[in-house]
Each structure stands twice: as C-alpha cells, then as structure tokens.
Kinemage of the C-alpha trace (Angstrom):
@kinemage 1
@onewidth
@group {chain A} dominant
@subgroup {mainchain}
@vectorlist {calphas} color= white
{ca unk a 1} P 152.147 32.333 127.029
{ca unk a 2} L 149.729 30.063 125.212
{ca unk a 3} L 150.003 31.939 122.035
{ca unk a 4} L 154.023 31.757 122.111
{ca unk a 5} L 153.883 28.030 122.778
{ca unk a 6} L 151.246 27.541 120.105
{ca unk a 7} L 153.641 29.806 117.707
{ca unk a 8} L 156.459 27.312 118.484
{ca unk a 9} L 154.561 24.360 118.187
{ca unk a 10} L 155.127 23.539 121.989
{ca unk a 11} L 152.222 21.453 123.704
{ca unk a 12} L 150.357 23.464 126.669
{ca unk a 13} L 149.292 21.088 129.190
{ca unk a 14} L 145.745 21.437 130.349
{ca unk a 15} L 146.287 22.831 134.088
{ca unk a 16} L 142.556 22.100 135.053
{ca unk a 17} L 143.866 18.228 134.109
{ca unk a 18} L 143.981 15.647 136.762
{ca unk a 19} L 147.972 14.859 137.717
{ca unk a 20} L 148.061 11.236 137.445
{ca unk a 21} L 149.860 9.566 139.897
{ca unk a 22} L 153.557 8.263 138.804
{ca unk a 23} L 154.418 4.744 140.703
{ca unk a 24} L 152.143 5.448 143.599
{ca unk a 25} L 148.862 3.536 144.020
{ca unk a 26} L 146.004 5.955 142.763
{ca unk a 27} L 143.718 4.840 146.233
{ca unk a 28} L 146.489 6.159 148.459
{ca unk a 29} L 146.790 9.724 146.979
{ca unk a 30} L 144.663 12.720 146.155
{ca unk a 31} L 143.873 13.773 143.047
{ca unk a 32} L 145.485 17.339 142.241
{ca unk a 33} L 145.709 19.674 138.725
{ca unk a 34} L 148.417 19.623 136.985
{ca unk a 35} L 147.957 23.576 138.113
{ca unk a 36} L 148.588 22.942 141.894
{ca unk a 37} L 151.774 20.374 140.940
{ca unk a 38} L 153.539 23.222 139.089
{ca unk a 39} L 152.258 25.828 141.443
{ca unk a 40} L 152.568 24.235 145.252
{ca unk a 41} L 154.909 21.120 143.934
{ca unk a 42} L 157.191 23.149 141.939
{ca unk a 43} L 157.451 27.139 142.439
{ca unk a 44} L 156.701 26.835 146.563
{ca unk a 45} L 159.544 24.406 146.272
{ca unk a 46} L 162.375 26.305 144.961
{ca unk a 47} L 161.543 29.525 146.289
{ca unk a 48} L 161.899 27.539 149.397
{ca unk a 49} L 165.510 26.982 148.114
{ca unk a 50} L 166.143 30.449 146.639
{ca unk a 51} L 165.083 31.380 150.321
{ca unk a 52} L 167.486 29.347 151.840
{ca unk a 53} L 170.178 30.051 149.762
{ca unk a 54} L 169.934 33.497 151.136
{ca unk a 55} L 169.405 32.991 154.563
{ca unk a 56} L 172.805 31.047 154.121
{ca unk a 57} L 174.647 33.516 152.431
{ca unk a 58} L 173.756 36.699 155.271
{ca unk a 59} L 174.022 36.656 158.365
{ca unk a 60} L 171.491 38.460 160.878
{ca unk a 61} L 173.110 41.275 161.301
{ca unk a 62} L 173.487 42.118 157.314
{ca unk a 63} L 169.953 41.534 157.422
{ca unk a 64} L 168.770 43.804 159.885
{ca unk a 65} L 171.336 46.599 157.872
{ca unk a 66} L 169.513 46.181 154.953
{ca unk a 67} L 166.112 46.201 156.640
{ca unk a 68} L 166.804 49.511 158.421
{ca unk a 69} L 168.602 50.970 155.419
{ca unk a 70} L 165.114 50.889 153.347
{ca unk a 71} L 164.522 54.008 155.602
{ca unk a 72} L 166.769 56.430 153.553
{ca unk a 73} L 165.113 54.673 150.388
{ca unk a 74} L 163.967 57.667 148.242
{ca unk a 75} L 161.423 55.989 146.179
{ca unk a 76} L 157.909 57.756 146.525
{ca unk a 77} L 159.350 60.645 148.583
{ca unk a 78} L 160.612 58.627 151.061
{ca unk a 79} L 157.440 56.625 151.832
{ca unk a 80} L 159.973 54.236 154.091
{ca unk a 81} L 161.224 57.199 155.851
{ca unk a 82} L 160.793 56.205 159.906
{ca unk a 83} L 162.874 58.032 162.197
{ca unk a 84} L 162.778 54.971 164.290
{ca unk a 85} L 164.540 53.022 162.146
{ca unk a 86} L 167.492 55.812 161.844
{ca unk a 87} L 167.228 55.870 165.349
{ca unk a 88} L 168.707 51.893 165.607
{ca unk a 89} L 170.179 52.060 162.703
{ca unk a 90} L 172.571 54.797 164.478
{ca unk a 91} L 172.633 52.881 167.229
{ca unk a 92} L 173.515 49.445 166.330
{ca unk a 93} L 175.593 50.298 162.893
{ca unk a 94} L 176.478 53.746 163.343
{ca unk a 95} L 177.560 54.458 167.195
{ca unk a 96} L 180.870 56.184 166.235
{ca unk a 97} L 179.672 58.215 163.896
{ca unk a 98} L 177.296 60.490 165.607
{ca unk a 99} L 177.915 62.880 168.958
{ca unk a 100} L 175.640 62.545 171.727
{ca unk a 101} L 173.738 65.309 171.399
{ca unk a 102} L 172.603 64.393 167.907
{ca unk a 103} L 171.650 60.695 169.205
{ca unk a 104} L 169.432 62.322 172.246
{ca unk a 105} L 167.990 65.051 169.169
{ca unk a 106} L 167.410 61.538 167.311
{ca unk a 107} L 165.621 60.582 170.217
{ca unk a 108} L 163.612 63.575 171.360
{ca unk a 109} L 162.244 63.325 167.461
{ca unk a 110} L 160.488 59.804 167.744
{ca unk a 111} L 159.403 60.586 171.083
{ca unk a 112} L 157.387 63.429 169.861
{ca unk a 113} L 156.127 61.776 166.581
C-alpha cells in the first residue's frame, strides 16, 4: 500500500503518530495512534453498521437456514458435514418432506455417532 500511494504521490500518514485531539481539550482525552483511530474509530465502526444492516434485513429464522445449510457445504469434503444439523434442519425447515421412518433413521444416526 505504501508503495502505491508513494507511486501516486498520495501522503501516508504515520500510524505510530499521536491523533491530536480536534475541539476537545487535550487534558480530558487520551492520547491514541492515528493506527487505533482508523482501526477501533473507523473499521469497528462500520462493520458495526454492515452488521446491523444485516441483522435488519433477515430475520431469525433465515438465519438459522443458512446456518444449518453450511452442513451440505461441499468444500473440503464436507468438513461441515454434522448429521445433527440435518437432523433440525429436517425438522424445523423440512417436516413435509421426509417420512417418519427416515426422520427416526436420522435420529438413530446421531445417537450412535
């Protein structure tokens, strides 16, 4: 990053730098980097928002979906695979689709894992 903003003749600011202190008396406030500003001012800050934003945009129950559906994710072999988590996701989402017989098989299967 330094390089590219040297290239284009944009200033780095020196994040070991003290922040000063902007319309606040300087006795009344610690002294932070310009580092921990941009790091625990800033980026905390709006992935606080990002965070929110989708928190507000699902509800619970779309969460929980999603969560569960990471089982039948088949990245690394199925590292996420947890018959558990077919288990609910069967019985919360899914309670039409299967007979009973295949939800007690379901069942006998995390029992004896």
């Amino acid at each position: 990053m330094t390089s590219f903003c040297k290239h284009q003749d944009i200033e780095v600011p020196n994040m070991d730098a003290c922040l000063s202190s902007l319309g606040r008396s300087r006795r009344k406030t610690k002294s932070i980097t310009v580092e921990h500003h941009y790091r625990v001012d800033i980026f905390t800050a709006i992935i606080d928002q990002q965070f929110q934003k989708l928190n507000n945009r699902f509800n619970e129950q779309t969460i929980e979906l999603l969560k569960l559906s990471t089982t039948l994710d088949p990245k690394n072999n199925y590292k996420l695979f947890s018959v558990k988590d077919i288990c609910l996701l069967v019985d919360k989402f899914y309670p039409e689709d299967f007979s009973y017989q295949e939800k007690n098989s379901f069942k006998i299967l995390v029992a004896a894992l």
